[in-house]
Every structure is written in structure tokens, then in C-alpha cells.
C-alpha positions in Angstrom: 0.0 0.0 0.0 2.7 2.7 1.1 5.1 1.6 -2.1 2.4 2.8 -4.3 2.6 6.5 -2.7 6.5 6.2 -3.1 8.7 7.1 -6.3 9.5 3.9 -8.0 13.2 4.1 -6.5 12.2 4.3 -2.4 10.0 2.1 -2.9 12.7 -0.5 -4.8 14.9 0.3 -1.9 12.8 -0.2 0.4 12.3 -3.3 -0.4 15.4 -4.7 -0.8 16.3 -2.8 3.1 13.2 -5.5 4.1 14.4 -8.4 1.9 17.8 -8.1 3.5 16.8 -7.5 7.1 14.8 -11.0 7.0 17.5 -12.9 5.6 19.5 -12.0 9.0 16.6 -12.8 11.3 17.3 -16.7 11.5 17.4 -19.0 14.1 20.8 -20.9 14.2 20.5 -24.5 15.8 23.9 -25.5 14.0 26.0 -25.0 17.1 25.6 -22.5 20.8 28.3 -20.4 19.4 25.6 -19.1 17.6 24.2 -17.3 20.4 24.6 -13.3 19.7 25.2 -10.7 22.1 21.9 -8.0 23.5 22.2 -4.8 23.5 21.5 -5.3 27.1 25.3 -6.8 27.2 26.6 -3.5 25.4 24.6 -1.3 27.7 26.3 -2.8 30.9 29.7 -2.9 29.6 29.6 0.9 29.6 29.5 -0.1 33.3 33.2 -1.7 33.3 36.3 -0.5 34.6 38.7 0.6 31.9 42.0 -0.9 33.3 44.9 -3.1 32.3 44.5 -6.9 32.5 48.3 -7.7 31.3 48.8 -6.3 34.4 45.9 -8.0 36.3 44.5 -4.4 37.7 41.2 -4.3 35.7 39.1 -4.8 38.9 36.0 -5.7 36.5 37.7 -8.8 35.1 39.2 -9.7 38.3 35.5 -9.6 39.5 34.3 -11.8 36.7 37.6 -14.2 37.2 37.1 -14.4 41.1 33.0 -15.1 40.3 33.7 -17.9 38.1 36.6 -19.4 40.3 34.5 -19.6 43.3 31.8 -21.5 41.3 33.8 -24.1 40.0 35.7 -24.5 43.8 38.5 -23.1 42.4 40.8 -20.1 43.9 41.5 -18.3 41.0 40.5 -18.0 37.7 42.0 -16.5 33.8 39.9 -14.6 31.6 41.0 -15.6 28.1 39.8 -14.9 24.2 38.8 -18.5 23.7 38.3 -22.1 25.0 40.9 -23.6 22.7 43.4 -20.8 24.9 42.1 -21.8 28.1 42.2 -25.5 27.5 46.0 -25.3 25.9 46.9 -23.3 28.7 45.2 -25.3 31.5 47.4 -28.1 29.8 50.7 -26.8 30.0 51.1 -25.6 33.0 50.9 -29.4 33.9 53.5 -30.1 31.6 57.1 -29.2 32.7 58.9 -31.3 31.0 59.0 -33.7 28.0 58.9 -36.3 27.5 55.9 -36.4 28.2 51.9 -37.2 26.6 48.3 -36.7 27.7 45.7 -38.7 27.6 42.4 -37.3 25.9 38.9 -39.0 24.7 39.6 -39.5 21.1 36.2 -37.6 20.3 37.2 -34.2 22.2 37.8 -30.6 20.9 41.5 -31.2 23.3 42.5 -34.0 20.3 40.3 -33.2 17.2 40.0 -29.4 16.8 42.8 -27.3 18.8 44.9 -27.7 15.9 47.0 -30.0 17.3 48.2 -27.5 20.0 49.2 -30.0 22.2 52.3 -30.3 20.1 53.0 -27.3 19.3 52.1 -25.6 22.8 53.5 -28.2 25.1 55.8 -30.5 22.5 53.1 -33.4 24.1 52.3 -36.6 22.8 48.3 -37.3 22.5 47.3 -40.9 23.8 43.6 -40.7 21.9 41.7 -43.6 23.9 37.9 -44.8 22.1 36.6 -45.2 25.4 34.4 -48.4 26.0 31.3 -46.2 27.4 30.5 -42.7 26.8 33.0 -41.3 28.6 36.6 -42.0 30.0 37.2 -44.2 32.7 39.4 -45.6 34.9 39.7 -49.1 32.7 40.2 -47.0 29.8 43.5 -45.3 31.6 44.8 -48.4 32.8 44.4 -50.1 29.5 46.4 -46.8 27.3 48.4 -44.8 30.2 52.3 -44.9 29.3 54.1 -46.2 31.6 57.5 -46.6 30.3 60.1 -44.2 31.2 62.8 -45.8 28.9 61.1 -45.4 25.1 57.9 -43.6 25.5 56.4 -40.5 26.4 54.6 -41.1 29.6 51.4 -39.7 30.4 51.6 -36.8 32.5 47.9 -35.4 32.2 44.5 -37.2 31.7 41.9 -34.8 29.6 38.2 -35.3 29.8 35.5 -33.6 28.2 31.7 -32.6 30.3 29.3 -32.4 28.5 30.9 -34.5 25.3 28.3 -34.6 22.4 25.9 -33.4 24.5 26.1 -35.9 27.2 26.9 -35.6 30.7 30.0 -37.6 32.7 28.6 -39.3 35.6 29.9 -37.6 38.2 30.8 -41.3 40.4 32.6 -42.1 37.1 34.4 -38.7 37.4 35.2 -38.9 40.7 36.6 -42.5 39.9 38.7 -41.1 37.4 39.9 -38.2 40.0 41.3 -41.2 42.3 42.9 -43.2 39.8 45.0 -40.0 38.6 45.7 -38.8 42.2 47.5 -42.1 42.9 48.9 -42.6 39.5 50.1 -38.8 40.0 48.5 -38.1 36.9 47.4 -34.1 36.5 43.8 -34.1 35.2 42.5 -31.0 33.4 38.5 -30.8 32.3 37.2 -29.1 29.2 34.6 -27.9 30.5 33.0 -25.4 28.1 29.4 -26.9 28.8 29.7 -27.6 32.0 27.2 -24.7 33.0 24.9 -27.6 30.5 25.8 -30.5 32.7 25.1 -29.1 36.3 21.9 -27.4 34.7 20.6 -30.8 33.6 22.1 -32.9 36.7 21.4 -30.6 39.6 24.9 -31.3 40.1 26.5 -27.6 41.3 29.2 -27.1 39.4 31.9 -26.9 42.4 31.3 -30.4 42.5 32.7 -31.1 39.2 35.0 -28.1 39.0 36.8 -29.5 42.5 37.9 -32.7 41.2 39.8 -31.6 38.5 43.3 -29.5 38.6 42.3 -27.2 36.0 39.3 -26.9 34.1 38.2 -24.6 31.2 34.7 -23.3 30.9 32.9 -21.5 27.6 31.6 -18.0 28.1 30.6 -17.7 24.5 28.3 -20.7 23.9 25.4 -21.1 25.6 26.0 -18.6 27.9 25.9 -16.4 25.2 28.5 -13.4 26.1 30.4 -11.6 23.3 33.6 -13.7 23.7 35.6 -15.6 26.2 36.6 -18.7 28.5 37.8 -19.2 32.0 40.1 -21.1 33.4 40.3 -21.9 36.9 42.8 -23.8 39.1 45.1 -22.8 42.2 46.3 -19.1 42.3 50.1 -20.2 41.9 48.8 -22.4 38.3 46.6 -19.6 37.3 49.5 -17.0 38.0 51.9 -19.2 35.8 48.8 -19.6 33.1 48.8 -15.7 32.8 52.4 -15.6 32.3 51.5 -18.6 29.4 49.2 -16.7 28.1 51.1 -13.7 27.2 53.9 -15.9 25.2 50.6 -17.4 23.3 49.9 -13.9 22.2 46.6 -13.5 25.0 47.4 -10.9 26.7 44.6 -7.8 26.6 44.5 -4.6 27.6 40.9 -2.9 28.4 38.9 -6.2 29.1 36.8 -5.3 31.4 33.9 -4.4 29.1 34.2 -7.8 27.8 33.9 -8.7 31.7 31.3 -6.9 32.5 28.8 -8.5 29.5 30.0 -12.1 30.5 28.7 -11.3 34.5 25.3 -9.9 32.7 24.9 -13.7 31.2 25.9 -15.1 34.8 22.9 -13.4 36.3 20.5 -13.2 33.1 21.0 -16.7 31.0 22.4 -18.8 32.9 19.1 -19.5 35.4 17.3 -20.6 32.0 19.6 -23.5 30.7 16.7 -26.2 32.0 14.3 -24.2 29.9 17.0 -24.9 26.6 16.8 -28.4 28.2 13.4 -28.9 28.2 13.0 -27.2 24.3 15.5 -29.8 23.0 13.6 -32.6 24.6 10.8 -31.2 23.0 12.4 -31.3 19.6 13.7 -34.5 19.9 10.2 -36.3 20.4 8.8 -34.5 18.0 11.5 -35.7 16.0 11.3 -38.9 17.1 7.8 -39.5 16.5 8.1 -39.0 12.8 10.3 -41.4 12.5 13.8 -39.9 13.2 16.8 -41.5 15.5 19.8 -40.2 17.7 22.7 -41.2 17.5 23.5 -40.6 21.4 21.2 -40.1 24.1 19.7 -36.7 24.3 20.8 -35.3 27.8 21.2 -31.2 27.3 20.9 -29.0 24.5 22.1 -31.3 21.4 20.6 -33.6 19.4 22.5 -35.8 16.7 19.6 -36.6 14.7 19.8 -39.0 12.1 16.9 -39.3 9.8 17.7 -42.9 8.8 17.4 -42.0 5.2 13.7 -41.3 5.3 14.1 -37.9 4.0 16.8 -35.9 2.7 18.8 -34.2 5.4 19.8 -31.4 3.1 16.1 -30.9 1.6 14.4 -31.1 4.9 17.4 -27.9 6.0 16.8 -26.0 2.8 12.7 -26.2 3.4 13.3 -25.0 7.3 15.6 -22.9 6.2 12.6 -20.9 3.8 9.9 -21.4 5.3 11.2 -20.7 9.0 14.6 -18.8 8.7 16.1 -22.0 10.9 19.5 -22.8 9.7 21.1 -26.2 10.1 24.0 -28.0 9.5 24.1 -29.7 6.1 27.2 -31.3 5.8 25.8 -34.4 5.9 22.3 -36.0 3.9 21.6 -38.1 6.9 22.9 -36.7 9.9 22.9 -33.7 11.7 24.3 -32.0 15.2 21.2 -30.2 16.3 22.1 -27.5 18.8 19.6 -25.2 21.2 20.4 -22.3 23.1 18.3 -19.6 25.0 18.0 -17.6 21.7 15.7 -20.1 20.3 12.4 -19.8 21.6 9.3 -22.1 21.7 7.6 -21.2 18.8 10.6 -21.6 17.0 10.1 -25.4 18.2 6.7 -25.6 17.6 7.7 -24.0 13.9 10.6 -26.8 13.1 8.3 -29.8 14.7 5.2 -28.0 12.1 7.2 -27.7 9.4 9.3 -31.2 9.1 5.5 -33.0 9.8 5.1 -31.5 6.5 8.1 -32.3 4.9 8.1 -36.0 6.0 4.3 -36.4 4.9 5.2 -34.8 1.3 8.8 -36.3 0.9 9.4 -39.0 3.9 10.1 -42.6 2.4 10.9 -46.0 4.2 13.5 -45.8 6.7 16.9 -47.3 5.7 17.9 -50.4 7.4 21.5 -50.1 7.0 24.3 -48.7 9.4 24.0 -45.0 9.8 26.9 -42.9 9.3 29.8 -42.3 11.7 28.8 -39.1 13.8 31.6 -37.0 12.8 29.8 -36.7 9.6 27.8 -34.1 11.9 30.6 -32.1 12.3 31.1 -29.7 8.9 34.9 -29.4 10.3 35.8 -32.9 10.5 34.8 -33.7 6.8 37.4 -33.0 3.9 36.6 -30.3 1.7 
């Protein structure tokens, strides 16, 4: 109606200004780094001191560092640009001297997509173990640990992963693993970027988990959804010596304290609605379920590894969300997918992707395949060659 009062030219632009602005409002369930920061993030950080962190005086960040520590039952925390910096770091401060190797869940971010920093950060061997359940355990040390001190590189450092793939590490099997490395005198350092995921779906606080490791990393960026940053928390004299690693690695920043000051917003404001994330993805996964779909792993927290089992075409059925809803997906694979919910995707954007794939199936939805589905790095886009 108002195009036909315009000159031919507004109104073309005009247009294209709404054509574009609804190409950017999507809902990304490919991964929780999708999450994007509020303005209410960039209002607070104009609340931030404007100090110098190199020098650890920026009392914001040191707020945000001591906050975090405290809630893993740690003493001190590191405020860094990224997990992949937190989890090399956390790593080489337990390793002195090499020889030496660490011991890591074949499946984790530690072996599969730190660019194999372990070598280059910490000249470390990587003892990558398939474990025989769904996580690490003690068996699974015992069986790959190296031992001798003549010819090999002997493990130093056991690395587990909570949540991995979405699924949680029971905690008795965690704090087996804690025992076996104490009296093996084994360091053992947790990835824990989603761990705000497993103590939101457990009820387990997170001190509980954070105490039994030396070190442990934990993702400010994911489904927490702050503008950037990971944690890493351990004893003061580790974390003093991680600060001093972190400046040879290049980490060192000046004025973080805005950066701080967003990540303490998403303490107070996201992080009391992970369960609600929780219960969405169970949601999806019924629905998903009950037209026919499988998992590949058990759906515990906020991902789902949904394999369609080749009654529909995974890369159709992303392309019709895709333009009909403005969800994007991963596509990598025509079978699988890694389905990923955060706090940015709301119920009725659920209710739309259930809606929507009934339609699908019922227009394009064959037999399911019998055979074997694919391995489930085929879910990851980055683990697939190009």
C-alpha cells in the first residue's frame, strides 16, 4: 500500500532494506556459538572498569575471574579470548617437562579441533583412547596410560571432556577417574565449556565437578551467550603461571573489562534458564522422534545428533526450514545432523521446526533405511574434507 505512494526508487529500496533485514533474522541451531550478544550486554559494559588486565588491575575482570573461580571451587581464575586458549593453557602448566603425553577422549575438541596445540604448545604426545562407554574411565586409563620411562612419552595429564556430544559424565565415574589420577600422580585437566549444560541438567552444582579436577576450562561464549571468552580456573600459583602462558601465546589484553562486565550480565540473566533450553531440545527430539527420526546418542542437554535414517533428505528437509522458518542447520551431511539449542531459540521456533518437518516427512518422507547409519563425525562440517 505505502510503495504505491513512493517514487518507484524508495520504494525498490525499500524493499530490498526489508528483503535483507529478513535474511539476517534466522534461528541458528547449527552450534551454541551461535548465540549473539543483546544490547543489554553493550549497555552494561559501559558499566566496566577501563583498566589493564596484562597487568591483572582491571578490577571488572578480576570480579568476573574471582565469580567464576569460586563457582567451580577453584581459587583463581584467567579470563581468556577462547576455550581452545584456556584448555592449551590449562594443559601446560601441567607439563614441565617432555617427554611427556596426555591422555584425551579420542572424540574431544582437546584432540580433534585445537589444531593439534598440544604439540605445538607443550611438545606433548596425545594418547587418543575410544573409550568403551561414553565417557573415559578408569579401565580405559589403565588399559592406554604410558608407563614406560625408557622409550615412551609417559602420560603426565588425563583430559576429559563434560558435557561431550551433549552428554553428561557421571559424576561417580568422574570422581573414579579423579582417584585413579591422584594415585597414578596423573594431573587431570577438564574441558569444560558446557559444563554450566551439565550441572543445569544434573542438579549437580558445578563446584562439584570443578573440585575434582586441577584445572578446568569453561565456555563464556556458547550457551551462555556473552560476546567472547573462556575461563580457566585452578590454584592461584597455576593460574599465575597460566597468565604468564598466556602472554607468550599472544593473550594478553588490555581494556577487558567491558568484555567482563557482558560475560557477568549472562551469569545473572541466561544462565538460570539453561533447564528451559533443556526442556525445548527434549521437546524437539520427540517430536523428532515421532516421525520417525533416531539419535545417535542419548539426548541429555541441549544437542541432538539426529539421524533421519534416510527417510528424508537431510539437506532438503534444512533448505525447506531454512525458507519457510529462517532455521538454519548444518548440512554437511544427507543423513545426519548436530542439532544445537540455546536460550535464543524460543518455543515457537520449536513448535515451527516440529510444524514444518510433519510437512516435509508427509510430502517427501520414504521408508527408513535399514543399514548402518553414518559415523557421527559426519555431523561435524569441520571434520569432513573439503
Amino acid at each position: 500500500m505505502f510503495s504505491r505512494i513512493l517514487k518507484p526508487g524508495l520504494a525498490t529500496q525499500s524493499h530490498l532494506a526489508t528483503a535483507t533485514l529478513k535474511r539476517y533474522i534466522t534461528y541458528d541451531i547449527t552450534s551454541d556459538t551461535a548465540t549473539q550478544p543483546t544490547d543489554a550486554m553493550f549497555d552494561v559494559m559501559k558499566e566496566a572498569t577501563k583498566a589493564d588486565d596484562v597487568f591483572g588491575i582491571d578490577e571488572t575482570t578480576n570480579q568476573l575471574e574471582r565469580q567464576v573461580a569460586q563457582l567451580l571451587g577453584h581459587e583463581a581464575g584467567l579470563f581468556c579470548a577462547s576455550g581452545t586458549m584456556t584448555n592449551q593453557l590449562g594443559l601446560r602448566v601441567s607439563l614441565h617437562q617432555p617427554p611427556h603425553s596426555v591422555l584425551v577422549d579420542s572424540r574431544s575438541h582437546v584432540n580433534l579441533y585445537e589444531c593439534g596445540g598440544l604439540a605445538y604448545h607443550s611438545q606433548a604426545s596425545v594418547t587418543a583412547v575410544e573409550p568403551t562407554g561414553s565417557h573415559l574411565s578408569v579401565s580405559d586409563i589403565q588399559r592406554h596410560a604410558i608407563r614406560d620411562e625408557l622409550c615412551g612419552a609417559v602420560t603426565s595429564v588425563v583430559a576429559v571432556e563434560n558435557t561431550l556430544n551433549g552428554t553428561i559424565m557421571p559424576l561417580p565415574q568422574l570422581e573414579a577417574v579423579r582417584e585413579h589420577t591422584l594415585t597414578q600422580g596423573y594431573k587431570l585437566h577438564m574441558d569444560g565449556a558446557r559444563l554450566w549444560d551439565a550441572s543445569a541438567a544434573s542438579g549437580i552444582p558445578l563446584a562439584t565437578y570443578g573440585r575434582l579436577c586441577d584445572t578446568v576450562s569453561i565456555c563464556l561464549s556458547k550457551g551462555l551467550g556473552a560476546p567472547i571468552g573462556s575461563i580457566l580456573v585452578s590454584d592461584a600459583p597455576t593460574i599465575r603461571r597460566a597468565r604468564h602462558l598466556r602472554k607468550l601465546m599472544g593473550g594478553g589484553w588490555r581494556q577487558s573489562g567491558g568484555l567482563a562486565r557482558a560475560a557477568m550480565y549472562c551469569l545473572d540473566n541466561v544462565l538460570p534458564g539453561f533447564g528451559d533450553t533443556h526442556r525445548r531440545t527434549q521437546r524437539l527430539w520427540k517430536g523428532l522422534e515421532a516421525l520417525g527420526m533416531g539419535a545417535l546418542l542419548p539426548v541429555e542437554t541441549n544437542m541432538i545428533f539426529v539421524d533421519t535414517r534416510g527417510k528424508v533428505s537431510l539437506r532438503a528437509w534444512a533448505a525447506y526450514l531454512k525458507e519457510h522458518a529462517g532455521v538454519v542447520m548444518d548440512d554437511s551431511d544427507d543423513r545426519i545432523a548436530r542439532l544445537v539449542l540455546h536460550y535464543q531459540i524460543p518455543d515457537h521456533v520449536v513448535d515451527r521446526i516440529l510444524d514444518l518437518t510433519q510437512v516435509f516427512v508427509q510430502k517427501h518422507g520414504t521408508a527408513p533405511a535399514d543399514d548402518q547409519a553414518p559415523d557421527i563425525k559426519s555431523a561435524y562440517p569441520s571434520a569432513k574434507p573439503q
